[in-house]
C-alpha positions, 0 to 999 in steps of 0.5 A: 500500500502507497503511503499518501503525504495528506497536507493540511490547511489552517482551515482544517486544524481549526474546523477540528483539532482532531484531523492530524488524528484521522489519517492513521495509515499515512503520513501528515505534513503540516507546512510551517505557515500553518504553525504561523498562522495557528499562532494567530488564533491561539488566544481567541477564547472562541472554539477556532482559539481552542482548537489551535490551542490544542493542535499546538499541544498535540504537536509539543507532545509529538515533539518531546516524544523523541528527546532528546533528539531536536529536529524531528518534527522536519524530518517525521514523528510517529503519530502513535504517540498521540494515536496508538492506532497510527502508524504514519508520520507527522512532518512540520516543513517550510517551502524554502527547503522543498523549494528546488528548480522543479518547484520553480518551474512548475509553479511558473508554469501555471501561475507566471511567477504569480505564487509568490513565498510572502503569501503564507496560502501561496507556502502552504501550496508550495509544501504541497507541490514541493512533495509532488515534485519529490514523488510523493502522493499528495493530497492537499486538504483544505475548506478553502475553495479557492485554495483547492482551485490553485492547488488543483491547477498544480496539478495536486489531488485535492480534497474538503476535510471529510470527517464530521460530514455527512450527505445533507440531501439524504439525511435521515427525517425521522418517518417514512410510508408503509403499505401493510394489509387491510388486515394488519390495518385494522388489528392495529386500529383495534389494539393500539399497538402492532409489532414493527419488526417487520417494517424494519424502523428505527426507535422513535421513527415515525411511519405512515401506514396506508392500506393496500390499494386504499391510500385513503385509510392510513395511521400514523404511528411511532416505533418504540424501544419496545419494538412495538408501533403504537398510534400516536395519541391525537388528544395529546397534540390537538392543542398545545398552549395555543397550537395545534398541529397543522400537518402530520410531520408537526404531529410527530414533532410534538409526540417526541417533544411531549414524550419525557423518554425521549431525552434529545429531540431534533427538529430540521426545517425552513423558515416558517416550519414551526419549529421554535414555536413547537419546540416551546409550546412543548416546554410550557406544557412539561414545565408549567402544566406537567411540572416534569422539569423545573425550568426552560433554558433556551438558548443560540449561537450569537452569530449575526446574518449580515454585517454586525451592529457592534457591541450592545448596551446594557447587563447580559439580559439586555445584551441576550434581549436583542439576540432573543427576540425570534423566542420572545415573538415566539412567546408572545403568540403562546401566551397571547394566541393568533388572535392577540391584539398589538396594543395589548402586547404588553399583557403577553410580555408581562407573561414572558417576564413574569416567567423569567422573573419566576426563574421558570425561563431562562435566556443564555449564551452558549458562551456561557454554557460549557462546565455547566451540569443541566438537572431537571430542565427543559433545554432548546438550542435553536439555529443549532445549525450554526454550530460545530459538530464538537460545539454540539458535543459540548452542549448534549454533554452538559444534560444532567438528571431528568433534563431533556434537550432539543436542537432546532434549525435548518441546515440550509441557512447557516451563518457560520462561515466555517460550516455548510449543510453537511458540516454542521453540528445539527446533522451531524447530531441527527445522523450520529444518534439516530437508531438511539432509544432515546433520540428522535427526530423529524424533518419539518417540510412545510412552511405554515408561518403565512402564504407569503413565507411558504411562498418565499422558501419555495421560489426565493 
């Protein structure tokens, strides 16, 4: 087997911290621009600063595995010291000692003298096409288009950095359509319940069973961990603090968020899919109604769309106030139903406060929400879209006793501009839990926010 020299992007170390770990059978070359540029990071307090923090540790490790010899980095460290299952070769180089008349040649050829060494993208390439010219089977690595273009134009195999990913335009929608026989139909209508091993569907999955030959007499049911399909009970989710279901994909939403056993629910959907809004109306039943969960936390990503307004006034509850309004428009029409008049707005904010002031609800920054344990609380992240797969990690990994927590956004329209619809930390959480007993999770196809928002999240 031919041992690949995979050269890495800035890009990619700061998307993950764990990339020089996943190409275990083949050597890593990390051009020392990157180093550079990584020292630029390095005191961030934001996940891009932690990451190049640790990519920093990683290598100082690597490099103290081999005292007291100086220099190995140049000329390769094992990377079984910090992954036991590697047996390629970590390598930190410059352009300058790659540099030779081939690389010369071959980059003037291309680029006309263009890919100058005072560009540390343009030395990170020269690494790169440096090793080619030696024979080696490069791959460069990087997020970076433009950068894969140039690199391409070398004539270097290129590639995204893979891990983490995974296939938006078929990501798992938490239901699917049955036919089963007119028969099987009717023993289920009769029992309530009906064994779903022969449909094959994961736990928590939802299913639309029709009739053969007859569309028109169908159920909807659920899968459960106890292998059996049981009908969904409708007078749980005909109303809900001033929402009813309004197609079956928010039916099915609202038996995962009502349902205390389901401890993580996710919910992927456009504009105007009524997720938020299912999400919390679901929190006030538990909490205030049911009294399963001692308070709401919600919270999201502080990324703007568009140009930012800069700092804002005030304590963390006015700075959050700006951020939260999408929750408290949210709220505003649970407490005050779609018939709630504007002058009478401060009647369903007093609510609103009232339930913050009660420590009922609470508002934070996800900044603010790593070491923190979660007990007893009902958690919405929403615009989880926005987040990193390790960053999603985090937050799941803070849910304590009886807490439940529920992710909501839509892959397609991200912020952050590290991340796409495949690499994102809200698919990549449906993907990796799905099949789990206590994940569920329903794509929110239909927009119901009005005629006009439907009509804008089809055509525009």
């Amino acid at each position: 087997m031919t041992i690949k020299a995979f050269v890495l992007d800035t890009n990619v170390l700061l998307h993950s911290a764990q990339s020089i770990e996943s190409f275990k059978d083949n050597d890593v070359v990390i051009p020392m621009a990157v180093v550079e540029e990584l020292d630029k990071f390095k005191k961030n307090s934001d996940e891009l600063g932690r990451n190049a923090r640790q990519v920093i540790r990683h290598l100082d490790r690597l490099r103290k595995a081999e005292l007291p010899k100086t220099g190995q980095l140049r000329v390769g460290v094992p990377l079984s010291h910090i992954s036991p299952a590697a047996t390629g070769k970590l390598f930190v180089l410059t352009a300058a000692e790659l540099e030779s008349e081939a690389v010369a040649a071959g980059v003037n050829r291309v680029f006309g003298g263009e890919l100058q060494l005072d560009s540390p993208d343009n030395r990170i390439l020269r690494v790169a096409y440096g090793l080619h010219t030696q024979g080696r089977h490069v791959v460069f690595i990087s997020k970076d288009i433009n950068l894969r273009l140039k690199a391409d134009s070398l004539g270097l195999r290129v590639m995204d950095f893979e891990r983490g990913k995974v296939e938006s335009d078929t990501l798992y929608t938490g239901f699917r359509e049955r036919e089963i026989s007119q028969e099987k139909l009717d023993l289920l209508y009769r029992e309530g319940t009906f064994p779903a091993e022969a449909l094959h569907l994961l736990p928590n999955e939802f299913c639309v069973l029709a009739a053969e030959g007859n569309a028109k007499h169908s159920a909807l049911v659920r899968s459960h961990a106890d292998g059996q399909l049981k009908l969904l009970d409708r007078s749980r989710t005909d109303n809900v603090w001033n929402v009813s279901p309004r197609n079956k994909e928010q039916r099915m939403a609202l038996d995962l968020l009502l349902d205390p056993e389901v401890k993580l629910v996710t919910l992927v959907g456009g504009a105007g899919t009524g997720k938020t809004l299912l999400a919390l109306a679901a929190a006030m039943q538990a909490v205030l109604n049911e009294k399963r969960y001692d308070r709401i936390l919600v919270s999201r990503p502080i990324i703007p769309l568009g140009k930012d307004i800069g700092y804002l006034p005030g304590d963390k509850g006015a700075k959050l106030s700006s951020w939260m309004q999408p929750i408290f428009d949210n709220l505003d029409f649970l407490f005050g139903g779609e018939t709630a008049k504007p002058a009478k707005s401060s009647s369903s904010r007093y609510s609103t406060e009232g339930l913050i002031n009660s420590h009922k609800l609470e508002l934070e920054a996800l900044t603010y929400i790593r070491g923190r344990s979660i007990p007893r609380q009902y958690v919405i992240v929403d615009e989880a879209q926005n987040l990193t797969p390790h960053e999603v990690k985090t937050i799941i990994s803070r849910c304590g006793e009886d807490t439940k927590m529920v992710l909501t956004g839509d892959p397609h329209q991200i912020d952050n501009p590290y991340l796409d619809a495949s690499g994102n930390g809200l698919s990549y959480t449906v993907e990796r839990m799905k099949g789990q007993n206590v994940f569920g999770h329903v794509t929110l196809a239909r927009s119901e926010r009005s005629e006009l928002s439907a009509l804008a999240a089809r055509l525009l």
